[in-house]
NUZA-360598 format. One record per residue: residue number from 0; x, y, z of N, C-alpha, C in turn. Coordinates in steps of 0.001 Angstrom, whole numbers. Layout:
BEGIN
     i     neast    nnorth       nup    caeast   canorth      caup     ceast    cnorth       cup
   NUM         X         Y         Z         X         Y         Z         X         Y         Z
...
This chain:
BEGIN
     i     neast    nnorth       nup    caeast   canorth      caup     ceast    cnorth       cup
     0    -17881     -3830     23135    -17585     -4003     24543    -18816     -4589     25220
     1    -18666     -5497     26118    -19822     -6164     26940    -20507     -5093     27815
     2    -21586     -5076     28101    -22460     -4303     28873    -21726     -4345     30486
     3    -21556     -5340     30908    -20796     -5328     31931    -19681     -4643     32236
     4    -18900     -4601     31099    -17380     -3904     31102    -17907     -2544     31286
     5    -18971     -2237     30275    -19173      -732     29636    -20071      -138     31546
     6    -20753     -1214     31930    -21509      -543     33475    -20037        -3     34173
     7    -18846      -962     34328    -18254     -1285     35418    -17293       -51     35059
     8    -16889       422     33999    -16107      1903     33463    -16588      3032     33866
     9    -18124      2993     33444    -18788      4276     33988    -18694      4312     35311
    10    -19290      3209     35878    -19085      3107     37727    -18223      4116     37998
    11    -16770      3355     37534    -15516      3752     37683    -15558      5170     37844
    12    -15670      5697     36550    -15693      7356     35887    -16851      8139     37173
    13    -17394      7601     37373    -18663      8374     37995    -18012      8507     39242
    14    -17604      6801     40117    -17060      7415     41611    -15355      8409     41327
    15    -15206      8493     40360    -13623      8888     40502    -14221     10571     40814
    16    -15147     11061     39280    -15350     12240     39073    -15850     12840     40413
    17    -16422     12358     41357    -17354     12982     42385    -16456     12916     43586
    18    -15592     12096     44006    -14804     11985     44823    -14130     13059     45304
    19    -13817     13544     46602    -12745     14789     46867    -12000     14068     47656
    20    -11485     13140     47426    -10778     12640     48910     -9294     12815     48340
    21     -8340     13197     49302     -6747     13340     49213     -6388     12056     49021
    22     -5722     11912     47908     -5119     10830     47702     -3781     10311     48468
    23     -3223     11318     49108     -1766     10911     49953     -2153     10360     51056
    24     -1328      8817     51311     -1220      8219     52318      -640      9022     53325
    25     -1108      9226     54369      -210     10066     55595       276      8587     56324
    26      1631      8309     56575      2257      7386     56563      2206      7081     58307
    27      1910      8443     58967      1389      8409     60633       300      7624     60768
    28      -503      7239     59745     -1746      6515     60069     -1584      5173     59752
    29      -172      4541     59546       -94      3183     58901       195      2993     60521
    30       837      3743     61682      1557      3322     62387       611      3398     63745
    31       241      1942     63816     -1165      1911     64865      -396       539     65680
    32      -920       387     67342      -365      -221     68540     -1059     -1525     68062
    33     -1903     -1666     67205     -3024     -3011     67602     -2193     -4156     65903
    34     -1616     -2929     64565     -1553     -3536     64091       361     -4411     64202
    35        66     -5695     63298      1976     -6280     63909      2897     -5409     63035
    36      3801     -5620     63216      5140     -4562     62710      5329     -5079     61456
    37      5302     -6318     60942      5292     -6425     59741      4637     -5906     58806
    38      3497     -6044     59173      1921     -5582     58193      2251     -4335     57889
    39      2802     -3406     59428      3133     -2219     58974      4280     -1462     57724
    40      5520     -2205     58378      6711     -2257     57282      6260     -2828     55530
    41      5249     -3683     55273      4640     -4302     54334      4138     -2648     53623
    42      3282     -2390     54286      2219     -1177     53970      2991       109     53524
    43      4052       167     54581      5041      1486     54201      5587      1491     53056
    44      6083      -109     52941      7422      -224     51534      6025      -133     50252
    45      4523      -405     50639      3940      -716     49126      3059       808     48626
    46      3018      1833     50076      3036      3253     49950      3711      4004     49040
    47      4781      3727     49721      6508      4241     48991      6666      3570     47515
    48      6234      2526     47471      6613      1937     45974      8057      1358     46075
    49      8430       582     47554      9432       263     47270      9392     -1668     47496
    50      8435     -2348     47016      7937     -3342     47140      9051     -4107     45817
    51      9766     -5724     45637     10124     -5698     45416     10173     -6561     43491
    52      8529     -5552     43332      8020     -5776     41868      8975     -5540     40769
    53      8697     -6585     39627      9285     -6718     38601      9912     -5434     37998
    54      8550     -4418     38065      9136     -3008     37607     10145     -2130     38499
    55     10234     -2356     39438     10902     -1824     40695     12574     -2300     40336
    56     12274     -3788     39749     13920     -4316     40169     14157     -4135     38028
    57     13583     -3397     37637     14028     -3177     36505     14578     -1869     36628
    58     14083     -1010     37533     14360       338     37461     15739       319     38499
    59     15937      -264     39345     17188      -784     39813     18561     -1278     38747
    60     17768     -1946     37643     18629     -2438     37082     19491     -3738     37564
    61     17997     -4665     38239     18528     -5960     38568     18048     -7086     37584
    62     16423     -6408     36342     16515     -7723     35672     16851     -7194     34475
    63     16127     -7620     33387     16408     -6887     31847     14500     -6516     31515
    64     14690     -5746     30638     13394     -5280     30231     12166     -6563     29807
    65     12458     -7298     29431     11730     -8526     28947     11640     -9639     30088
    66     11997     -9228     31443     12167     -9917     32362     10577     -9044     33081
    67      9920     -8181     32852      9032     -7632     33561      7466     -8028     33612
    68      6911     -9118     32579      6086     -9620     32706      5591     -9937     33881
    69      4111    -10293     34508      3733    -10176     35617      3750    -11965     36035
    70      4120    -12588     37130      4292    -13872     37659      3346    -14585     37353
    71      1882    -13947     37311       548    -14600     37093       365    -14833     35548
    72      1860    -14503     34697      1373    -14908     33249       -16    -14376     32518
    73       -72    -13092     32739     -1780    -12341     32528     -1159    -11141     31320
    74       100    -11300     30977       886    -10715     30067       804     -9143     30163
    75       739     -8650     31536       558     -7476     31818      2281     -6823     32454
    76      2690     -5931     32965      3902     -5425     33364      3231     -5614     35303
    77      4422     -6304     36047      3935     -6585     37404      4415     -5449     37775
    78      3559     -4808     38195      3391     -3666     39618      2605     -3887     40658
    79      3349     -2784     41904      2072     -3342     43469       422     -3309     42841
    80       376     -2039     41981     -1274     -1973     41730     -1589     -3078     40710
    81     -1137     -3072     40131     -1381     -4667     39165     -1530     -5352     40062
    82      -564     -6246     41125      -501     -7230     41455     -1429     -7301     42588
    83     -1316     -6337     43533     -2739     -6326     44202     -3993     -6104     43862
    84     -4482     -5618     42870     -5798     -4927     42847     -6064     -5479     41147
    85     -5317     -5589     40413     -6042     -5704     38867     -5308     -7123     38359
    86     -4709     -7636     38845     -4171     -8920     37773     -4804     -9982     37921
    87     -5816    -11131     37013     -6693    -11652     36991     -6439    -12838     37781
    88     -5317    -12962     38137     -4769    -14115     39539     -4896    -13830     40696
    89     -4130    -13168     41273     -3991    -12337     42199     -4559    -11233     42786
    90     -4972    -10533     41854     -5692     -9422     42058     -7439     -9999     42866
    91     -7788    -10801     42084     -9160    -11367     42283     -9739    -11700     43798
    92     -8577    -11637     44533     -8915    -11961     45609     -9334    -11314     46445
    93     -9085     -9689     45915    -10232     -8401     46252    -11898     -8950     45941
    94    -12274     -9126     44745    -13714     -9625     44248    -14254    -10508     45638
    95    -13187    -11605     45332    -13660    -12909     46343    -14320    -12095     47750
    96    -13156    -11374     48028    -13700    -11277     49243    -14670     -9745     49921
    97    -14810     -8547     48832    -16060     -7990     48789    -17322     -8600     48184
    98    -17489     -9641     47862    -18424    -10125     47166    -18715    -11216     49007
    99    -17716    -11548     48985    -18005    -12416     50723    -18988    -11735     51319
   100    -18592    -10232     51216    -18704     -9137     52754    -20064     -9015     51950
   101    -20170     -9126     50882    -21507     -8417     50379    -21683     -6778     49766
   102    -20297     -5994     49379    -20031     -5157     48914    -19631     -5109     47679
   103    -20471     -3955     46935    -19977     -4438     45767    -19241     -2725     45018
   104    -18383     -2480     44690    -17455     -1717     44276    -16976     -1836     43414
   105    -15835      -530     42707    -14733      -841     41405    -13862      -714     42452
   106    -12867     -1140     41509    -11629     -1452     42397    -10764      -153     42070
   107    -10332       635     43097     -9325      1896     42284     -8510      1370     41252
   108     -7589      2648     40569     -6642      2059     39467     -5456      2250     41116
   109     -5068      2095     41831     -4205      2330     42818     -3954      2100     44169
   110     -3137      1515     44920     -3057      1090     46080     -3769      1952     47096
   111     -3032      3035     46947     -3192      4478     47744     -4966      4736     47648
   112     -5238      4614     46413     -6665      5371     46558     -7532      4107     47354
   113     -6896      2761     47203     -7708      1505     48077     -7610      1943     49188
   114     -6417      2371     49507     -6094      2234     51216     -7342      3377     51789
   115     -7507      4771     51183     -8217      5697     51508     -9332      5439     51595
């Protein structure tokens, strides 16, 4: 394993282990006057897990199992946390833009623990 991978795991392991923070979105705090109603409805459905990812519309039983590959072709299964936060297309655009701000972090394994 690259030294990099092996820093960026421990990172990981180290902020997870020390952390006390509640992981539940309280869904009263998505619902603010300043932000638009979409962003909000966006945030609720990707809380809930009802966003309308590959794995989502398999568990519906709208595609077939081999239909669940992720859009970005990264040969991973598309979920919100995949697709926001870890898929090497899409996801990246977290990096881009803490690396902008000048912050440098792991990325949770999870929407919920980002949002917190």
């Amino acid at each position: 394993m690259e030294v990099g991978n092996i820093f960026r795991v421990y990172s990981y392991n180290f902020l997870n282990a020390n952390s006390s923070v509640d992981l539940v979105v309280h869904v009263s705090s998505l619902w603010h006057k300043d932000v638009p109603l979409k962003v909000v409805l966006f945030a609720w459905r990707l809380f809930r897990d009802r966003l309308s990812t590959k794995d989502n519309l398999f568990r519906r039983q709208v595609i077939d199992f081999d239909a669940q590959a992720c859009v970005g072709e990264c040969g991973e299964m598309e979920t919100s946390s995949h697709l926001l936060l870890h898929c090497d297309i899409f996801g990246s655009v977290w990096y881009f833009i803490l690396r902008w701000l000048g912050i440098y972090s792991v990325m949770p394994y999870d929407v919920s623990s980002h949002f917190i």
